[in-house]
C-alpha positions in Angstrom: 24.3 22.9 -25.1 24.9 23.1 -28.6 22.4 25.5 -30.9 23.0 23.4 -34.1 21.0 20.0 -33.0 18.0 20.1 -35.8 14.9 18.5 -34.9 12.3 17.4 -37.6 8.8 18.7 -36.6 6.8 15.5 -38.1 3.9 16.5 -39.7 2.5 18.3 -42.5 -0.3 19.7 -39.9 0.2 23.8 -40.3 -1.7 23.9 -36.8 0.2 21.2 -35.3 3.4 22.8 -36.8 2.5 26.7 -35.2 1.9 25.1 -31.8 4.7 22.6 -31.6 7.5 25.6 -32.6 5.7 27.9 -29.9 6.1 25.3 -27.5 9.7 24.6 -27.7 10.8 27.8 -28.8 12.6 27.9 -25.8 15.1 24.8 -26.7 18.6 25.6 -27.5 17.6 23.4 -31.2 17.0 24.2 -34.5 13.6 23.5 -35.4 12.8 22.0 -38.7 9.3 21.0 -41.1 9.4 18.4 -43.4 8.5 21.6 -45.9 11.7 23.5 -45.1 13.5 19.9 -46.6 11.0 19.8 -49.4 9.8 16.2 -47.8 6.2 14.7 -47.9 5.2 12.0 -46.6 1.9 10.1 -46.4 2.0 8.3 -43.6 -1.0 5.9 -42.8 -2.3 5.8 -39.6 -3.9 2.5 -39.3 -2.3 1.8 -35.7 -4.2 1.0 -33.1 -3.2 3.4 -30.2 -2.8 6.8 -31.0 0.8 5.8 -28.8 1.4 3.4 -32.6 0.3 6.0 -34.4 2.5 8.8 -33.4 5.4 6.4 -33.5 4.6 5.4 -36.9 4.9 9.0 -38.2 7.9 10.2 -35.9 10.0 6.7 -37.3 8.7 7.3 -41.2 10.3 10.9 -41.0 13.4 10.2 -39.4 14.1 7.1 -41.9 13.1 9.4 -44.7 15.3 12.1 -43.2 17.8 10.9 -41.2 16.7 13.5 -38.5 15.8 13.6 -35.1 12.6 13.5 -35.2 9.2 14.2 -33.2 5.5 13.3 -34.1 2.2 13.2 -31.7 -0.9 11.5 -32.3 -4.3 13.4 -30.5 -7.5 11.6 -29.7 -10.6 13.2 -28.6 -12.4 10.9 -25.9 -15.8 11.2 -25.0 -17.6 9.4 -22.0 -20.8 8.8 -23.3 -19.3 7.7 -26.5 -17.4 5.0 -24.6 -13.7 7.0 -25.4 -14.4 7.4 -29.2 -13.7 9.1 -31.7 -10.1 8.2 -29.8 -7.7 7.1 -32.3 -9.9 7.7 -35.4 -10.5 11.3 -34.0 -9.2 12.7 -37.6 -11.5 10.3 -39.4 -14.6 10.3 -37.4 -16.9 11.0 -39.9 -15.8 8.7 -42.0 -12.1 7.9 -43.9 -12.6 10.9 -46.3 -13.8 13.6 -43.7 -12.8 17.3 -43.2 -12.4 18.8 -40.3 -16.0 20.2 -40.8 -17.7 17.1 -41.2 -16.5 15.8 -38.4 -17.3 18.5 -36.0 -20.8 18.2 -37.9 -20.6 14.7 -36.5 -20.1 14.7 -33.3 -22.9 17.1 -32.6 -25.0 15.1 -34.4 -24.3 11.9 -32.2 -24.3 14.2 -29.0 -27.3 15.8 -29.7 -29.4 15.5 -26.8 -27.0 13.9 -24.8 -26.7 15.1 -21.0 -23.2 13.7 -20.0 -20.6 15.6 -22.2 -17.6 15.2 -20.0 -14.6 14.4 -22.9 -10.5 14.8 -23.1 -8.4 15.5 -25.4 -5.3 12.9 -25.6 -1.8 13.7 -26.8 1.0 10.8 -26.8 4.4 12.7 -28.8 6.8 10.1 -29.9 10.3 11.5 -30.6 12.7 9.5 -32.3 16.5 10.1 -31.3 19.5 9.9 -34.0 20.6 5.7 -33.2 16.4 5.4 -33.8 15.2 4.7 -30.6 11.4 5.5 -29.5 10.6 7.8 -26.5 6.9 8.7 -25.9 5.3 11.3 -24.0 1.8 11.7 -22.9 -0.4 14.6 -21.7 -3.9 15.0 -21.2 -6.6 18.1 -20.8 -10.4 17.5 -19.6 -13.1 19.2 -20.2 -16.3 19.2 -22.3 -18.4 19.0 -25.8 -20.4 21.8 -26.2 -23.6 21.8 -27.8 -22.1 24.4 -30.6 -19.2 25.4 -32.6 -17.9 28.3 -30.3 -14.9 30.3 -31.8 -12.9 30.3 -35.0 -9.3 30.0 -33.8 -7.1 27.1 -33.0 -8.2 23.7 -35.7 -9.8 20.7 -35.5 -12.2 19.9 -32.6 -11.5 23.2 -31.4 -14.5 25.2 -31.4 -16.4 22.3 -29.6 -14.0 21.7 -26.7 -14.6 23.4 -23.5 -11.6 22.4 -21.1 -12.7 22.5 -17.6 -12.3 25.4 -15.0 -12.8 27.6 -18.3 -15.4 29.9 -20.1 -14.1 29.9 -23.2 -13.4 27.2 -26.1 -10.3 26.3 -27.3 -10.6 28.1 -30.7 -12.0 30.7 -28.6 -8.9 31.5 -26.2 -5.9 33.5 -27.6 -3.4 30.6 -29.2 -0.8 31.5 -26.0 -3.7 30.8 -23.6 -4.7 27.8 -25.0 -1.2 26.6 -25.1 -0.5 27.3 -21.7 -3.3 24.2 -20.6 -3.0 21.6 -24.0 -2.6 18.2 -24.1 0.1 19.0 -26.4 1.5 21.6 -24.2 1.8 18.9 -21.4 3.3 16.0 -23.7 5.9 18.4 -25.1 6.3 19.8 -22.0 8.1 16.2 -20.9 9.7 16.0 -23.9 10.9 19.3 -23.7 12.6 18.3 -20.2 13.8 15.0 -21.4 15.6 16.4 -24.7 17.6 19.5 -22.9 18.9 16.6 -20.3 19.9 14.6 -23.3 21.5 17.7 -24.7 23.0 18.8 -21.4 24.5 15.0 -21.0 22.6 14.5 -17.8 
């Protein structure tokens, strides 16, 4: 397999970035950030499956680049919410929210609330070099918990128990909770279906 195949990490996410290169470190690639090509992109992410949405991003880098390149999209779902925040997980407080507010906000709207059975979602959508779409999905299950727990990992972190576990996600070590993530599964078939590309299988 050849070392000098570059693949575009697509997004401007310095969390999503940290965990995407520890999860393929192992590829025989040369992994790439739209920083290390001085690109930015704002790409909006008005689709309506976070499947749309990750393809939107992977598509607008690799046009903007000319680069392979791979994107995912991550939903939160949450039964008694009826699957929401879902595909506006990153703007679930409202268009202009931080990370904060929205934690802020869904502990408001679970306050009180018995069933807090939730997943988190990943669909990755790599785009190849002739720009053709290839999506990957992965899910983990677990819980909301009635308080920010931790102060590692980003996002939804600190309020996601995943199940068969005592500790949060932004509680665990960043390997530990890499070794059970949505986006550890989704890459983890992407991973798979790039080295047989690479390999020519």
């Amino acid at each position: 397999m050849s070392s000098t195949y570059r693949l575009l990490l697509a997004t401007g996410n310095p969390g999503k970035v940290a965990e995407m290169e520890s999860l393929l470190a192992h590829l025989p690639v040369d992994l790439v950030t739209p920083a290390d090509l001085d690109v930015s992109l704002n790409v909006t992410e008005d689709a309506e499956t976070l499947r749309g949405n990750a393809h939107k991003k992977a598509a607008a880098y690799h046009n903007a680049t000319g680069l392979p390149s791979l994107a995912d999209d991550t939903g939160l779902e949450i039964d008694a919410l009826d699957s929401r925040p879902g595909v506006h997980t990153a703007r679930f407080a409202g268009p202009d929210a931080t990370p904060q507010d929205n934690k802020r906000r869904t502990l408001e709207v679970m306050d009180g609330v018995d069933d807090r059975s939730a997943r988190f979602r990943t669909v990755a959508a790599f785009v190849d070099e002739g720009g053709e779409t290839h999506t990957f999905e992965g899910v983990c299950p677990g819980e909301i918990t009635t308080e920010e727990r931790g102060d590692g990992g980003f996002g939804y972190d600190p309020l996601f128990l995943p199940d068969g576990h005592s500790q949060t996600f932004a509680e665990m070590p960043a390997d530990a909770k890499n070794a059970i993530s949505h986006r550890k599964k989704a890459l983890e078939q992407f991973a798979a279906f790039l080295s047989d590309m690479l390999s020519g299988a």
